[in-house]
N, C-alpha and C positions, 0 to 999 in steps of 0.2 A: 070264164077262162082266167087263168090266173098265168102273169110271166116270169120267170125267175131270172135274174142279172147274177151273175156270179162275178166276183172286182180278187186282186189280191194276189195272181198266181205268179210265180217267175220262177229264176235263176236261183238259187244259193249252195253257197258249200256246206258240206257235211257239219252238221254241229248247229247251225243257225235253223233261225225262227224265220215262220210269214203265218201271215194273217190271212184268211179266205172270208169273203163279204158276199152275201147271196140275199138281197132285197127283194119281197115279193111285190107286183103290180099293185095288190090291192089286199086289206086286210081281211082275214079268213075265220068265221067265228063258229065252223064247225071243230069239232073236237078233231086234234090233225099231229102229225109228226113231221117234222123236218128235217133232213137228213143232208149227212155226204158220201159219195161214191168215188170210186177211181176206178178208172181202168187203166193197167200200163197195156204198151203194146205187147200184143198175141196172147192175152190174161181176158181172163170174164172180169167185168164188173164188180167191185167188190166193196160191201157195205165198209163204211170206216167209222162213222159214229153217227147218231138218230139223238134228238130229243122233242118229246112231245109237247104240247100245249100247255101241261100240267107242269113242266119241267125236268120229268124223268130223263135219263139219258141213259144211251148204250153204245158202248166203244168195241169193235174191232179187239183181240187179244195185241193186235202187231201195234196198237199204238197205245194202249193204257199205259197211263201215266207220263206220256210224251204231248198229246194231242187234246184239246179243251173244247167243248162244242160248247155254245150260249146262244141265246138268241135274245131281241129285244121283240118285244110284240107289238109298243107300241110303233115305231121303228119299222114291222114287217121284214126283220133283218135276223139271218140267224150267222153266227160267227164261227170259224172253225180256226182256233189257233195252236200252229203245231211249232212245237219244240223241240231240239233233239234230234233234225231230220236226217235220215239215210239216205242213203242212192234208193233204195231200196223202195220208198216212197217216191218215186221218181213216177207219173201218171196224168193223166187227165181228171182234172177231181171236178164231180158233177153234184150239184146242187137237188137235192128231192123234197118235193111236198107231198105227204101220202094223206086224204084226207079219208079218215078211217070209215066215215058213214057211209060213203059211195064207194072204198076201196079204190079212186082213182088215185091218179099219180101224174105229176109235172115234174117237167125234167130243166135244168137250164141249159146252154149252151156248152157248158164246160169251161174250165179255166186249166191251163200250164202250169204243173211244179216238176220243176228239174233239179234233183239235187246232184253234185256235183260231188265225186270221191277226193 
């Protein structure tokens, strides 16, 4: 079992940055993707940016070139720093671990970002 903490979500007005922190329980040494989701209310789920173990990364169209996904491996930490934010971006943004061998998947708790018009 692996847990995921997600840290970083809050308040801000249009235009400003936050930082999203999503540390896993324990280090994962099958070949894996990390990701972030949001869901705003009465919306499906919706992928916002993935990167793999390798370092690959895959953005969302609505946040390229606003939003930076990294991760540190040693760390167990992967980063999602968004710039540039909208109301629109306004959701629940969920932390994913997809570990590709098993095709399972962990989810975190979820963290608050409110952007504000």
């Amino acid at each position: 079992q692996v847990q995921l903490v997600e840290s970083g979500g809050g308040l801000v007005q249009a235009g400003g940055s936050l930082r999203l922190s999503c540390a896993a329980s324990r280090s994962i040494v099958s070949i894996n993707a990390m990701g972030w989701y949001r869901q705003a209310p009465g919306k499906q789920r919706e992928l916002v940016a993935t990167i793999t173990s390798s370092g690959s990364t895959n953005y969302a169209d609505s946040v390229k070139g606003r939003f930076t996904i990294s991760r540190d491996s040693a760390k167990k930490v992967v980063y999602l720093q968004m710039n540039s934010l909208k109301p629109e971006d306004t959701a629940v943004y969920y932390c994913n671990l997809h570990i590709m061998i098993s095709a399972r998947d962990y989810w975190g708790q979820g963290t608050q970002v409110t952007v504000s018009s």
